[in-house]
C-alpha positions as a printed Julia matrix, in Angstrom:
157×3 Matrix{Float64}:
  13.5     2.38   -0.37
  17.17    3.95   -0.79
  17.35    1.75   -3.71
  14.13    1.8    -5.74
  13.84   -1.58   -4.55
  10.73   -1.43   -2.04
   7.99    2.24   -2.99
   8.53    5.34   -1.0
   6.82    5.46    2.34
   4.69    8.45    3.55
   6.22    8.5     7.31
   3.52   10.17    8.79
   0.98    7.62    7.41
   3.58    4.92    8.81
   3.79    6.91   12.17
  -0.13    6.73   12.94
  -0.52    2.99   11.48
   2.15    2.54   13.79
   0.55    4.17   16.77
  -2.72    2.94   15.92
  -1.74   -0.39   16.21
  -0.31   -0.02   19.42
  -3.38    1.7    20.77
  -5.62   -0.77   19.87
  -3.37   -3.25   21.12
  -3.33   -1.65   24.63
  -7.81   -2.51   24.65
  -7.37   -5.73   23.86
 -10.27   -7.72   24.67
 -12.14   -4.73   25.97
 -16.13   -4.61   24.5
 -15.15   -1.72   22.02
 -11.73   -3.16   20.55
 -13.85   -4.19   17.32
 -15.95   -1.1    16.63
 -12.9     1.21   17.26
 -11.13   -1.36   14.96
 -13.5    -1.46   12.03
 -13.83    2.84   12.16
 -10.29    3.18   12.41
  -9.85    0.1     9.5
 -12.49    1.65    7.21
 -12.85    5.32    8.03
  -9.85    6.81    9.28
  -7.19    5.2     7.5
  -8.69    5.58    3.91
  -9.4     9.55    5.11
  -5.52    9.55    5.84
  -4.4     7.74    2.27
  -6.79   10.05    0.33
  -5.33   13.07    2.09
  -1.74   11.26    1.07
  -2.62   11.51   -2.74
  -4.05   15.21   -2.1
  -0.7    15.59   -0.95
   1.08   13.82   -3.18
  -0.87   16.56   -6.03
   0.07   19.12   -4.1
   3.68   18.23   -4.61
   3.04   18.4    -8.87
   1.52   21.6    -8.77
  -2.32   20.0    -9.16
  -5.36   20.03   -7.15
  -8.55   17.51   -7.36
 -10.38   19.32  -10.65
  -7.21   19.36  -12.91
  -6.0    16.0   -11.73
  -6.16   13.89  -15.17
  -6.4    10.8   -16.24
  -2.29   10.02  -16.62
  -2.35   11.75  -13.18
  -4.4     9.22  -11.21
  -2.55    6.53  -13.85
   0.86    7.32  -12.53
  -0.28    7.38   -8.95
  -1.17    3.83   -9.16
   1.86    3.52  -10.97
   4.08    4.05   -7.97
   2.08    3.31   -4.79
   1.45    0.11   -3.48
  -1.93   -1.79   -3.99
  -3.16   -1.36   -0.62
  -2.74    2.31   -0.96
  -4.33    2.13   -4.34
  -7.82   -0.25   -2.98
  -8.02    2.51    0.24
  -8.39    5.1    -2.29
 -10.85    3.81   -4.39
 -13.52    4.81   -2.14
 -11.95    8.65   -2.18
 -11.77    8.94   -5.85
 -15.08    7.21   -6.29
 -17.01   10.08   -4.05
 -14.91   12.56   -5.21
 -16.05   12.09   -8.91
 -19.68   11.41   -7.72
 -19.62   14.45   -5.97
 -18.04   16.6    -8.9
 -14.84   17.37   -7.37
 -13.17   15.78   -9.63
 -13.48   14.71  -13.78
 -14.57   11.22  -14.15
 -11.77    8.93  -14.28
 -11.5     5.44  -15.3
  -9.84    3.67  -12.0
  -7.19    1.1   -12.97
  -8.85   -2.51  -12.24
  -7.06   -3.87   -8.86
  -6.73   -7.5    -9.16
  -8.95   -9.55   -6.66
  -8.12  -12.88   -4.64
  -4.49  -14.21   -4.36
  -2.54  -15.85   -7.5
  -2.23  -19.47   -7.69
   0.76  -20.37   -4.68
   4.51  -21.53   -5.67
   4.95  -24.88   -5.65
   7.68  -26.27   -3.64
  10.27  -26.55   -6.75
   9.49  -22.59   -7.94
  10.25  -21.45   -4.75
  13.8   -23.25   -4.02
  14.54  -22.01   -7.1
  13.75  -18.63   -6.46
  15.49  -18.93   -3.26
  18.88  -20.12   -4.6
  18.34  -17.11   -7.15
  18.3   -14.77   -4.57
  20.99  -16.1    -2.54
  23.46  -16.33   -5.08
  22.54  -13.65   -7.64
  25.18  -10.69   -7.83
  23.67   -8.54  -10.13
  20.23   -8.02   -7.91
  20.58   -5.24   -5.61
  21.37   -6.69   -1.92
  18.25   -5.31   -0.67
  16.23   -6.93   -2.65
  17.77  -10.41   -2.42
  17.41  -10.32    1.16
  13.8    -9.15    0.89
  13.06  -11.95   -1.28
  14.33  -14.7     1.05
  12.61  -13.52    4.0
   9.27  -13.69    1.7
   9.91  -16.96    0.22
  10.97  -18.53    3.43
   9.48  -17.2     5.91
   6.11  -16.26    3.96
   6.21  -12.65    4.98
   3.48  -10.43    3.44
   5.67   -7.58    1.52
   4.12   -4.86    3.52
   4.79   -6.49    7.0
   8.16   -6.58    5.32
   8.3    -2.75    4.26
   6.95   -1.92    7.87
């Protein structure tokens, strides 16, 4: 993050992920693991994004009705595309509801891309490890993805 390499990370959002996890973790195998689960996956997390980009508004002077189109646009430009699908839902309601101007939502990119083959990825590899001019940071984040198969946010976590 010092870098630019890896997006900014809202702390407190990190901090209850964090704790949520943990929680969860601790009713393992009880009968309500799955429902608290699913409310916490689908409910309170999103609520916590969307208040995030409120947030994030706040910080540029705007609120929900004057947000604009190259508003929203640069949002997405800078926020990782979990953080982009969990807000979806917010935005959507929010315009619905006429708290907001109707927006055109930037199209989020479904299923995974096509995997490396096994040459792409040693090459990428011996890129990383032996490229000077990338930023450290980012080298080393790029091995541990292409050899260990870490998901980037597991990574920024």
């Amino acid at each position: 993050m010092a870098c630019g390499a890896l997006p900014a990370v809202d702390k407190q959002l990190l901090h209850t992920e964090t704790w949520l996890t943990h929680r969860l973790a601790e009713l393992d195998g009880h009968t309500h693991e799955p429902l608290l689960r699913r409310f916490a996956t689908w409910h309170l997390l999103p609520t916590l994004r969307a208040r995030a980009f409120l947030a994030w508004l706040d910080e540029r002077g705007l609120d929900l009705p004057r947000c604009r189109q190259a508003d929203l646009d640069a949002w997405h430009a800078t926020h990782p595309k979990p953080r982009r699908r969990a807000l979806a839902a917010f935005l959507t309601w929010a315009m619905n509801s006429h708290h907001m101007s109707r927006l055109d939502l930037p199209a989020l990119p479904r299923g995974n891309s096509a995997p490396l083959t096994r040459r792409r990825r040693l090459k990428l590899i011996l890129r990383a490890a032996t490229d000077d001019q990338m930023p450290l940071r980012a080298r080393v984040t790029a091995c541990l993805t292409l050899l260990y198969a870490q998901p980037i946010t597991r990574i920024m976590a």
